[in-house]
C-alpha positions as CSV (number, residue, x, y, z in Angstrom):
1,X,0.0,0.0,0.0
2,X,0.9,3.7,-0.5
3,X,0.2,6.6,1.0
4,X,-2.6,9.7,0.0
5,X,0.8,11.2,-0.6
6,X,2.2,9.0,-3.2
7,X,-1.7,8.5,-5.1
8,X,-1.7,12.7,-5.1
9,X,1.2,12.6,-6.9
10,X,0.0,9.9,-9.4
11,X,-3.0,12.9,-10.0
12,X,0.1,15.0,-10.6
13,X,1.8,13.3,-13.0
14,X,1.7,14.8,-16.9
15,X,2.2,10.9,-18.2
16,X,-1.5,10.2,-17.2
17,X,-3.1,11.7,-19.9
18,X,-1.1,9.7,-22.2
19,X,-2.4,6.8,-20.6
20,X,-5.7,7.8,-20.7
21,X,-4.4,7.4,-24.5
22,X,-4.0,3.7,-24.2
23,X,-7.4,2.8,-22.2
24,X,-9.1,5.0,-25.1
25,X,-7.5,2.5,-28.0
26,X,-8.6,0.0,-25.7
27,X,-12.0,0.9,-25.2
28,X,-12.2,1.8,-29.5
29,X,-11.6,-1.8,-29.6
30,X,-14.8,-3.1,-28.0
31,X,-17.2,-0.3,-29.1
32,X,-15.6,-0.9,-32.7
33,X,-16.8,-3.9,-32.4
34,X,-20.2,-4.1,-31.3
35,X,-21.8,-1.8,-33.9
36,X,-19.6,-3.7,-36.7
37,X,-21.4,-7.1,-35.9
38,X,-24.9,-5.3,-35.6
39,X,-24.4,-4.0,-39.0
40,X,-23.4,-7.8,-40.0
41,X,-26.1,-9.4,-38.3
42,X,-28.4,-9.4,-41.6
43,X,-25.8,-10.1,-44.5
44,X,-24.7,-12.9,-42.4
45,X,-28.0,-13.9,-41.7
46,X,-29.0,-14.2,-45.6
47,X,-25.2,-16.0,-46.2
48,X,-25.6,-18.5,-42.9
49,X,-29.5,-19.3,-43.0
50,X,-29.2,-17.9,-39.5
51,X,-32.9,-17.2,-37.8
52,X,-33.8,-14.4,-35.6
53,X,-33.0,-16.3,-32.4
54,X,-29.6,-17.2,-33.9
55,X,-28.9,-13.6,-34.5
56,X,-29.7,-13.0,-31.1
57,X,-27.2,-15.6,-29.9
58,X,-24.6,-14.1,-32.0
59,X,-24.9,-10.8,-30.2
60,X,-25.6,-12.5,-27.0
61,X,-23.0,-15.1,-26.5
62,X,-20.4,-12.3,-26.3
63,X,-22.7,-9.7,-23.9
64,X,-23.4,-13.1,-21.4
65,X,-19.6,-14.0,-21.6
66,X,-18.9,-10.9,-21.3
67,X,-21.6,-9.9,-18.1
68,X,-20.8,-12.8,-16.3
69,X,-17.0,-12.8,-16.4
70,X,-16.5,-9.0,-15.4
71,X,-16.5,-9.5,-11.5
72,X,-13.9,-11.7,-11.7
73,X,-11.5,-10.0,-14.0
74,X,-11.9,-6.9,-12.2
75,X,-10.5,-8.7,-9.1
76,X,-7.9,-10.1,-11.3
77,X,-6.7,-6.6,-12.6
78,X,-6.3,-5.8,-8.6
79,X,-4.9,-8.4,-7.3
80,X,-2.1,-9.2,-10.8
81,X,-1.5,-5.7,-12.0
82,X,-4.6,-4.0,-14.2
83,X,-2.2,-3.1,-17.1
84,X,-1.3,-6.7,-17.4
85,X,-4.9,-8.0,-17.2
86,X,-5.5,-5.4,-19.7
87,X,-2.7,-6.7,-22.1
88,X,-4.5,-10.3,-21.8
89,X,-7.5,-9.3,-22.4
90,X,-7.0,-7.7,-25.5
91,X,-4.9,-10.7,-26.6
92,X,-7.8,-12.8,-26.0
93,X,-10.6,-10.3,-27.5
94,X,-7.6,-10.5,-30.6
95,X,-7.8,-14.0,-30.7
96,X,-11.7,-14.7,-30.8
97,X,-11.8,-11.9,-33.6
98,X,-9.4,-14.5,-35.6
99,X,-11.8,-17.1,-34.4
100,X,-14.6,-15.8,-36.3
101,X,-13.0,-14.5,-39.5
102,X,-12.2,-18.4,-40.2
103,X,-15.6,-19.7,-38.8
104,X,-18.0,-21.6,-41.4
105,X,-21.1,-21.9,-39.6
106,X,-23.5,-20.0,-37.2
107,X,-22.5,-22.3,-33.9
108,X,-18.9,-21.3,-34.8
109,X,-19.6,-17.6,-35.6
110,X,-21.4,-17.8,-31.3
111,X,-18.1,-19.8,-30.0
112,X,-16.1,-16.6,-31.5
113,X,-18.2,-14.1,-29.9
114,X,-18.0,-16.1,-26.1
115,X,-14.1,-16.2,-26.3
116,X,-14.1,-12.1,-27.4
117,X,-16.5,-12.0,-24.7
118,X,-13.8,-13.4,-22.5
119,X,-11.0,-10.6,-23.5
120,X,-13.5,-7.9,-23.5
121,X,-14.5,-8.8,-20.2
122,X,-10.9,-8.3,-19.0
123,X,-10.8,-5.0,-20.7
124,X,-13.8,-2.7,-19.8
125,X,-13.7,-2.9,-15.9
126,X,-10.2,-2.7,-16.1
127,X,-10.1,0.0,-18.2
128,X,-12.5,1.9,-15.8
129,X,-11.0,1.2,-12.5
130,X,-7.6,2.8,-13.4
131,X,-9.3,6.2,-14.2
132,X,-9.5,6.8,-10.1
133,X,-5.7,6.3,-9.7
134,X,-4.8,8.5,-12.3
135,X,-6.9,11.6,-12.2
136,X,-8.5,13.0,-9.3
137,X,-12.0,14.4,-8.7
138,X,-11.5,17.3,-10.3
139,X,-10.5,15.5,-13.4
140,X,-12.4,12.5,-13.2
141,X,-15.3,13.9,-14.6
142,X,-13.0,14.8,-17.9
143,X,-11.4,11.6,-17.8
144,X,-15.1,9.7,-18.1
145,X,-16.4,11.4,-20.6
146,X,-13.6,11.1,-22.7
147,X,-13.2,7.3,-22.3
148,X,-17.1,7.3,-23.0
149,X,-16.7,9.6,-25.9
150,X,-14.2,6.7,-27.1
151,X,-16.0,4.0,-27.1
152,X,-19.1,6.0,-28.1
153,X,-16.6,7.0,-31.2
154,X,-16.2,3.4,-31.9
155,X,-19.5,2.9,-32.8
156,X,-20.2,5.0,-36.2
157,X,-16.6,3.5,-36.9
158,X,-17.9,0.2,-36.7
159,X,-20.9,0.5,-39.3
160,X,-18.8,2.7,-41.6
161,X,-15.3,0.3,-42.1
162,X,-18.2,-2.8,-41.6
163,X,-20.2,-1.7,-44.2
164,X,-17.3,-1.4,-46.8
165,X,-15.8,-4.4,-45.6
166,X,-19.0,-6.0,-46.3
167,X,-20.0,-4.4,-49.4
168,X,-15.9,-5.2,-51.1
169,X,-15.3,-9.0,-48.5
170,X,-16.4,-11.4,-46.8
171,X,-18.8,-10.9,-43.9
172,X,-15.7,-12.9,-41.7
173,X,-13.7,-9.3,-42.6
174,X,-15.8,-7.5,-40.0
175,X,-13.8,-10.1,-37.2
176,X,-10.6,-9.5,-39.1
177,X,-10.2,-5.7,-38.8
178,X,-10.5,-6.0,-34.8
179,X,-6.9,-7.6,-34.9
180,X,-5.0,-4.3,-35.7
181,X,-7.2,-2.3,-33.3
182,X,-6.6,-5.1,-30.4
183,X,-2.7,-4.8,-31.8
184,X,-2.6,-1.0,-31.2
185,X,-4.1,-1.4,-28.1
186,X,-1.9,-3.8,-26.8
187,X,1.4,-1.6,-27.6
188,X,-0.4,1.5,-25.8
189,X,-1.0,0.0,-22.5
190,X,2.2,-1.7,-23.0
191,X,4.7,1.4,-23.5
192,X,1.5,4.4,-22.1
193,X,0.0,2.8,-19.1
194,X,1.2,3.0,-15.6
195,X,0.6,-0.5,-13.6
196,X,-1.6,-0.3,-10.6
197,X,-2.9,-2.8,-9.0
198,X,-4.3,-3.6,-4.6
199,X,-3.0,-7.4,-3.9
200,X,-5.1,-7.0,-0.9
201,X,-8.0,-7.9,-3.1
202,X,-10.4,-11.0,-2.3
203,X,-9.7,-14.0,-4.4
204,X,-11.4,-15.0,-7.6
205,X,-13.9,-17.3,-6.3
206,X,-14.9,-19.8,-8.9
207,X,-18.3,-21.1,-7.8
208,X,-19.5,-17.8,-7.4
209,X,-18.1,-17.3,-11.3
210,X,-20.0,-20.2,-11.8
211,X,-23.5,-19.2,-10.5
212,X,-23.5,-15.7,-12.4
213,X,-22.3,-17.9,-16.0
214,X,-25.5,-20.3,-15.1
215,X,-28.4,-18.0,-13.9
216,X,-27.2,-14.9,-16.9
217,X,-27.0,-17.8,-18.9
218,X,-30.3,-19.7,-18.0
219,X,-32.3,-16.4,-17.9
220,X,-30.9,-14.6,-22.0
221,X,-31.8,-18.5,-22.6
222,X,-35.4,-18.4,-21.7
223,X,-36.1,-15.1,-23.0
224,X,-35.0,-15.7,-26.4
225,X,-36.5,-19.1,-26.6
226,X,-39.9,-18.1,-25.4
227,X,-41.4,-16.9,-28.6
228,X,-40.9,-19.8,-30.1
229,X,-41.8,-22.5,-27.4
230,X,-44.5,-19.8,-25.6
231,X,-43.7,-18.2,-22.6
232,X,-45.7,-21.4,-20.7
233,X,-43.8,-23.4,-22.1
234,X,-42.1,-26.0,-19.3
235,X,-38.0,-25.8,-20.6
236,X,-38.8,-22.1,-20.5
237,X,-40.1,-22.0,-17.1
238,X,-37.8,-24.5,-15.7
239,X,-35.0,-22.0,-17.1
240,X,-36.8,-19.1,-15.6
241,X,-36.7,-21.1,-12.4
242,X,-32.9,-22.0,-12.2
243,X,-32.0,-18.1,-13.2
244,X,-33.8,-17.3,-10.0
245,X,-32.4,-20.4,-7.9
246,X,-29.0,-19.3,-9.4
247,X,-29.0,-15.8,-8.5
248,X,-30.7,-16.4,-4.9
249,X,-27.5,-19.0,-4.2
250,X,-24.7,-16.3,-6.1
251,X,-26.3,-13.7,-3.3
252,X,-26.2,-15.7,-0.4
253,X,-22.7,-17.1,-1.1
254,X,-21.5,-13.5,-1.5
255,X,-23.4,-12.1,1.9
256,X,-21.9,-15.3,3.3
257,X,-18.0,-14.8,2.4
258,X,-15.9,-12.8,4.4
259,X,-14.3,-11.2,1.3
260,X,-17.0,-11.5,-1.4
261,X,-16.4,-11.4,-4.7
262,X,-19.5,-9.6,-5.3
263,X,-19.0,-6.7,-3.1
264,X,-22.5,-6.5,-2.0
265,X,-22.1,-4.0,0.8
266,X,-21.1,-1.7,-2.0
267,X,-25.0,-1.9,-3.0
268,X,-25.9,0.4,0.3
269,X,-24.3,3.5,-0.9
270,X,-27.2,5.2,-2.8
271,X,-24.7,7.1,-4.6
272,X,-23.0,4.0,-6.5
273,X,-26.5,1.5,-6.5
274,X,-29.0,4.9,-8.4
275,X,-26.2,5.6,-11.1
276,X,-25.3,2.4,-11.4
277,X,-29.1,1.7,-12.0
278,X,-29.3,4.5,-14.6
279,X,-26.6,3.5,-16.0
280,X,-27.6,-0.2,-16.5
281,X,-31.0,1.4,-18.0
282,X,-28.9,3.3,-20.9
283,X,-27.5,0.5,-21.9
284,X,-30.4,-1.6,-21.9
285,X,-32.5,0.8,-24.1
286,X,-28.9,1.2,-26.3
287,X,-28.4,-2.3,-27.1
288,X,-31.8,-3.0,-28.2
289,X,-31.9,0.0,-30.4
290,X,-28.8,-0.9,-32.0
291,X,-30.1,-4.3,-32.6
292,X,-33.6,-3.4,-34.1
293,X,-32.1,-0.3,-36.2
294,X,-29.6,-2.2,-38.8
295,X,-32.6,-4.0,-39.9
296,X,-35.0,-1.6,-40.5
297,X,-32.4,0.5,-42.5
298,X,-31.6,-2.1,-44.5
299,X,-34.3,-4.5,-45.2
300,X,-37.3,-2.2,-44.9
301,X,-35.4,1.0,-46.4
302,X,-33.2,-0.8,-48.4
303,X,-29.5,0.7,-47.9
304,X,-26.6,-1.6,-48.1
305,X,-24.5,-2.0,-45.3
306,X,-22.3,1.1,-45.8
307,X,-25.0,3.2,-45.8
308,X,-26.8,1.9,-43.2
309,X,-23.8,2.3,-41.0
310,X,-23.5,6.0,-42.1
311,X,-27.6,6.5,-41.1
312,X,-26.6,5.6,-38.3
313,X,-24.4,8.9,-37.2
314,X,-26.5,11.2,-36.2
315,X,-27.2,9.0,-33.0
316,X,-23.4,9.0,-32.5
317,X,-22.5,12.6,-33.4
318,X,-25.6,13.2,-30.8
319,X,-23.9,10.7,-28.3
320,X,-20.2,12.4,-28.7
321,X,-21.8,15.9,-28.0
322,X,-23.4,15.0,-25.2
323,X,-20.7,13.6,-23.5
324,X,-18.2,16.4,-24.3
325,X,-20.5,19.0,-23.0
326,X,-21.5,16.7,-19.6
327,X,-18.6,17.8,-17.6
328,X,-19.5,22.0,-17.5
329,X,-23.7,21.1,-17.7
330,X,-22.9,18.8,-14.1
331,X,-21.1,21.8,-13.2
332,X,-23.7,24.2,-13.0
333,X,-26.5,21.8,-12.5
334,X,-25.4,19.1,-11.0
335,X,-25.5,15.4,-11.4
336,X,-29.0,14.5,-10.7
337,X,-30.6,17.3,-12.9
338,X,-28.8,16.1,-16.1
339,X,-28.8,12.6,-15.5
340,X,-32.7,13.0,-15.0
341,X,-33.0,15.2,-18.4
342,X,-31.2,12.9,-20.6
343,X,-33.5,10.0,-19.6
344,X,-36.3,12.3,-20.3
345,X,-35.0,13.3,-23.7
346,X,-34.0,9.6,-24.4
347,X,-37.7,8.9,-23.4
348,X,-38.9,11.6,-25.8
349,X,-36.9,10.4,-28.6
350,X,-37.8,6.8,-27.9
351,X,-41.8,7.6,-28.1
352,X,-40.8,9.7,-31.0
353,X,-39.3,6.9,-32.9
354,X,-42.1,4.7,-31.9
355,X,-44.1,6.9,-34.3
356,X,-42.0,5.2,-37.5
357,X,-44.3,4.3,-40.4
358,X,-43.1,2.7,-43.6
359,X,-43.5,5.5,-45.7
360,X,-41.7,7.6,-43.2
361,X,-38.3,7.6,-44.9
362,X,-35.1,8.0,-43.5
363,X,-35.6,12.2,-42.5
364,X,-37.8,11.3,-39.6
365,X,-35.6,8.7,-37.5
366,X,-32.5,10.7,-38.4
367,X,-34.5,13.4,-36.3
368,X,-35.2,11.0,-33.5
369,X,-31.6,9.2,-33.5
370,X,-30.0,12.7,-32.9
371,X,-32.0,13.4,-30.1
372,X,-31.7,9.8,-28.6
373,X,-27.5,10.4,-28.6
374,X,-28.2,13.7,-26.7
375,X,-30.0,11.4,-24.3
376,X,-27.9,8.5,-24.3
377,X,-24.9,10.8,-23.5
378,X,-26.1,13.0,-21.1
379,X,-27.0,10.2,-19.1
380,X,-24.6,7.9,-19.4
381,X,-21.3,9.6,-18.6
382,X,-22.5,11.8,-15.0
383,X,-24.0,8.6,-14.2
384,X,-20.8,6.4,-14.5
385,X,-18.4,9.2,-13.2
386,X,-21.1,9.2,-9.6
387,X,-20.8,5.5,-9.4
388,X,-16.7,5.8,-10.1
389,X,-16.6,8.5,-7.8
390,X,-18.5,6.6,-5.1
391,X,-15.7,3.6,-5.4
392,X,-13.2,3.0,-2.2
393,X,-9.9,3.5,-3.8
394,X,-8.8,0.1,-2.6
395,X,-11.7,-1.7,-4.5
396,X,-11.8,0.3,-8.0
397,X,-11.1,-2.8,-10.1
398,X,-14.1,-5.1,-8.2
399,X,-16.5,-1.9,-7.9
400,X,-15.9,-0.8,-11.3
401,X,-16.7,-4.7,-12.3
402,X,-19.7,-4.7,-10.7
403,X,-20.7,-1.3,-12.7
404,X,-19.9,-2.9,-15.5
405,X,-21.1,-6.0,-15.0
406,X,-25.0,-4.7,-14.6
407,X,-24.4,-2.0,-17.2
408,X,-23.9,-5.8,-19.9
409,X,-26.2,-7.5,-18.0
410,X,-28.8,-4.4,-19.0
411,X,-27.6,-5.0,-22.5
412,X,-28.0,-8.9,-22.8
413,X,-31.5,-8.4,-21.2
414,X,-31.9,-5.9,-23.4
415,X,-31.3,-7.7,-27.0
416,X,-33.1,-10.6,-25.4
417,X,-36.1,-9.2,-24.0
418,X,-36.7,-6.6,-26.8
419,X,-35.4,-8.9,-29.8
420,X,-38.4,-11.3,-28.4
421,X,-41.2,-9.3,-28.1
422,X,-40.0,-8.1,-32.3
423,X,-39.6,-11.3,-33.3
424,X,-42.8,-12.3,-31.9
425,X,-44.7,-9.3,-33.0
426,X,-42.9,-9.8,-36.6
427,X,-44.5,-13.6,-36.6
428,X,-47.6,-13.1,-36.0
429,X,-48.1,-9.5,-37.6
430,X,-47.1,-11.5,-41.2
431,X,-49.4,-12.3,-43.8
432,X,-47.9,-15.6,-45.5
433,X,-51.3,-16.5,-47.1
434,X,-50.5,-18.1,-50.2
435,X,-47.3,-19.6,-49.4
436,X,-46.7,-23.1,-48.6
437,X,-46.3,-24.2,-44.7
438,X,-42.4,-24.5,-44.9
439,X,-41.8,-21.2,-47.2
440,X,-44.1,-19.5,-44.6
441,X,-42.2,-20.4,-41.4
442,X,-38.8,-19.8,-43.1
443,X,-40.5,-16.2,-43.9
444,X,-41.5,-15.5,-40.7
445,X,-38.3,-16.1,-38.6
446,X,-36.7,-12.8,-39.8
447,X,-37.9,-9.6,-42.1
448,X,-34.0,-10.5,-43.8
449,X,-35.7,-14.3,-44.0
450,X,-38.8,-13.2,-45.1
451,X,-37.7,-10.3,-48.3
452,X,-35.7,-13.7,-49.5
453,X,-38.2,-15.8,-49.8
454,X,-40.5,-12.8,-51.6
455,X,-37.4,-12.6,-54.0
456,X,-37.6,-16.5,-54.7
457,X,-42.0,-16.6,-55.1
458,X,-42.0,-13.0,-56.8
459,X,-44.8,-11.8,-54.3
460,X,-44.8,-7.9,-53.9
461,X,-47.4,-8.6,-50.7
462,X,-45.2,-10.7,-48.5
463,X,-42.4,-7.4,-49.1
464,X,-45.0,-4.9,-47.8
465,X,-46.6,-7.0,-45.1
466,X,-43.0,-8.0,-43.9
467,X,-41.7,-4.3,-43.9
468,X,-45.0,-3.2,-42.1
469,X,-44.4,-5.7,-39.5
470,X,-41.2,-5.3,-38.3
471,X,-42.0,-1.3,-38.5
472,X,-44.8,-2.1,-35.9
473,X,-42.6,-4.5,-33.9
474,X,-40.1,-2.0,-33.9
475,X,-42.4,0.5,-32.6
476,X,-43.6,-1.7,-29.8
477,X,-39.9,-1.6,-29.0
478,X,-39.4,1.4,-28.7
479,X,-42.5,2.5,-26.6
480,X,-41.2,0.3,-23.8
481,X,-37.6,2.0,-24.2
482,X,-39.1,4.8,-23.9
483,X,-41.6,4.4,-21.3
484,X,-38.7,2.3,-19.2
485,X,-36.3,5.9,-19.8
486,X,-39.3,7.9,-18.1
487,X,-39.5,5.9,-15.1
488,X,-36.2,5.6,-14.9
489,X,-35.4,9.5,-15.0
490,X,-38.3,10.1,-12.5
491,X,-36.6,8.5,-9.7
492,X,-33.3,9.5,-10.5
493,X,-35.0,13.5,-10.0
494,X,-36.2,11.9,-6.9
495,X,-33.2,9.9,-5.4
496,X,-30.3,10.3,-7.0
497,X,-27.4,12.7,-5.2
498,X,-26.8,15.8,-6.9
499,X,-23.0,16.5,-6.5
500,X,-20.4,14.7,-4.3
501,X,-20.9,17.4,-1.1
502,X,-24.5,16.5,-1.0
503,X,-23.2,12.6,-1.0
504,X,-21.3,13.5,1.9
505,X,-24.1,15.8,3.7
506,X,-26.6,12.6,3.4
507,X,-24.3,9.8,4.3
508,X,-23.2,8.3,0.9
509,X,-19.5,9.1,0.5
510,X,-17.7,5.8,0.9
511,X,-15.6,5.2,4.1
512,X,-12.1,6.4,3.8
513,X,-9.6,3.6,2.9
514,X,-6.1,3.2,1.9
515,X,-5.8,3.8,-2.1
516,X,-4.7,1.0,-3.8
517,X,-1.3,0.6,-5.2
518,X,-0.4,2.9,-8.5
519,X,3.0,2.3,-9.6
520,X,3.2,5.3,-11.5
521,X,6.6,5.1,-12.5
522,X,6.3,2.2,-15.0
């Protein structure tokens, strides 16, 4: 352990905004490559057969992975060194990315997104937790938004390279171009980051590991297969069931150990538990927009995948203006008023978007995209700089886990849940009169599925009712994103802490604890 001393000059030192250079390649990497294999998701679903539920899979394998391995490597990072576990990770992330450019099949394409899962689960707590060693409050705030900003600027860069990619190679090209990023990432932490670490840390406990793999696993499971089996159905209920076994066991374990791995005590500071909530909310409403939108801009407006990844920047440019102005708008209105507002915008553009009609045309959801980044950015970066801030120093890499672990678990329940209810909406909104039984079935697994079979049979109605169906499921989507945003933003005006004196006025500014190790001078 150090002293306050020794940590005060780590705040001091010029060299840590040149590491802040290496986590932002680092977190490029990841938001790179989540909007890349949304873009993907419906030329590889024409190339690979693969349904809607497979598609789902494809993006969820690597969220679950992902969710469920996050505690974990966030004790990892504190315990072995955070820049090394970094390093790993992006190794791994690099090798899963090779992984799926060579895979022939949709069960491969899934194995490749678990093991990225695995590196990128390594990388974003990590990446995180070293932002309270190197900048102090003052400059956390700055140091937040731009590691948001980076990973938010991943995510036009992803549709844009993708969509070329796509439109000139192979769809396994999109898993290809993450190996240079991951490479450049891995020399920036290597020669720009300093190594901190707290060897203090409670161990890695693999049952616990276990039970949150199972129960995330047992629960995305259930909701994705419940449109097809019914929601009564008994595999789906027995799933249902061991999720909430699962979890009950994973909590009492945790309350149980002396040093948890899941820091539940952590959960009592209303500071870190309400942003931690809003931020988990964000993400949730995020990753099921991002997984309904490539679809509609391509199969229902038509645009190859280059162009639906440039439709899809006025979100981000929305997203990247938001989080550069958050730092001075906290400033003179504190936490809980903006974090509130951008939910409430992100509601507004949510119920905006729900309006969609087919004949609306691109102008009206470029409106409501540029509003939803407003939201999404205004909410998202006070939100995870009030949870950072509410972090003892000697837990950064666990704490900043857990954030990050709820914000994925938000994001696999929310391509799960809301992929569902569209692909159940889509089947039975479709008019496949006419067609025989298996051409009908094949038709209504996906609007992709369903404008290639209307190709093969020549039938003009199956194109319109398909494109007016997923429209309508996509509105239903949105509605509950944006009625879940206006809940969500009422309590945070109601309970959420304002700025970090009121936090220590009401009770909610951690205990005072010896910082964790920074060995600045690497």
């Amino acid at each position: 352990m150090v002293t306050v001393t020794h940590l005060e000059e780590t705040h001091q030192n010029p060299r840590r905004w040149w590491a802040l250079g290496a986590l932002v390649a680092s977190m490029l990497v990841l938001g790179f490559d989540t909007t890349i294999l949304n873009v993907a998701l419906p030329t590889m679903a024409g190339e690979l057969g693969a349904t809607t539920s497979q598609q789902q899979w494809m993006a969820d394998a690597y969220v679950i992975v992902f969710a469920s391995l996050m505690l974990p490597a966030g004790l990892l990072g504190d315990r072995f060194g955070r820049r090394r576990m970094l390093v790993v990770g992006l190794l791994v992330f690099l090798a899963g990315s090779v992984m799926g450019s060579l895979a022939g099949d949709v069960n491969w394409v899934i194995a490749a997104r678990a093991a990225m899962g695995v590196g990128a689960a390594l990388v974003m707590p990590l990446a995180m937790s070293v932002l309270p060693s190197l900048f102090g409050p003052a400059e956390r705030t700055r140091a937040v938004g731009i590691v948001s900003a980076a990973s938010a600027l991943g995510l036009p860069l992803g549709p844009i390279i993708g969509g070329f990619l796509l439109n000139h190679f192979w769809w396994g090209s999109v898993f290809l171009i993450n190996v240079p990023m991951a490479a450049l990432g891995v020399a920036a932490c290597v020669f720009l980051l300093p190594e901190t670490r707290d060897p203090a840390s409670p161990k890695v406990d693999v049952l616990s590991t276990t039970l949150t793999a199972t129960g995330l696993g047992a629960l995305v499971y259930a909701i994705i297969e419940a449109p097809d089996r019914g929601w009564g159905d008994r595999l789906v209920l027995a799933l249902f069931a061991a999720a909430v076994v699962l979890g009950a066991a994973l909590v009492l374990r945790e309350r149980r150990a002396d040093r948890p791995m899941l820091d539940m005590e952590l959960l009592t500071h209303r500071g870190f538990l309400l942003n931690t909530l809003a931020a988990t909310l964000v993400m949730f409403v995020l990753s099921g927009l991002l997984f309904v939108l490539p679809q509609y801009l391509q199969a229902v407006l038509g645009n190859d995948a280059f162009g639906t990844g440039l439709r899809l920047l006025p979100m981000m440019g929305g997203l990247l203006i938001a989080a550069r102005a958050a730092q001075p708008v906290v400033a003179r209105f504190g936490a809980r008023a903006v974090v509130a507002a951008g939910l409430v915008v992100l509601a507004f553009a949510a119920l905006l978007g729900s309006r969609t009609s087919v004949g609306d045309g691109y102008g009206f959801t470029a409106l409501w995209l540029s509003v939803a980044g407003l939201g999404f950015g205004f909410s998202v970066v006070p939100s995870m700089d009030g949870a950072l801030g509410a972090l003892p120093a000697d837990r950064a890499g666990s704490g900043s886990g857990l954030l990050m672990t709820t914000r994925q678990v938000g994001g696999a329940i929310g391509i799960a849940l809301l992929g569902s209810l569209l692909a159940s909406t889509f089947r039975d909104r479709l008019d496949v009169t006419g067609l025989p039984a298996p051409l009908g079935h094949t038709a209504g697994e996906s609007v992709v599925a369903a404008h290639v079979v209307a190709g093969k049979t020549g039938s003009a109605h199956l194109v319109a009712s398909a494109n007016a169906s997923y429209v309508h499921g996509m509105g239903l989507v949105l509605l509950v994103c944006g009625v879940a945003a206006l809940a969500t933003a009422l309590l945070a005006a109601a309970l959420l802490p304002s700025t970090p004196a009121e936090r220590r006025t009401e009770g909610d500014e951690p205990p005072a604890v010896a910082p964790a190790t920074a060995d600045a001078g690497q």
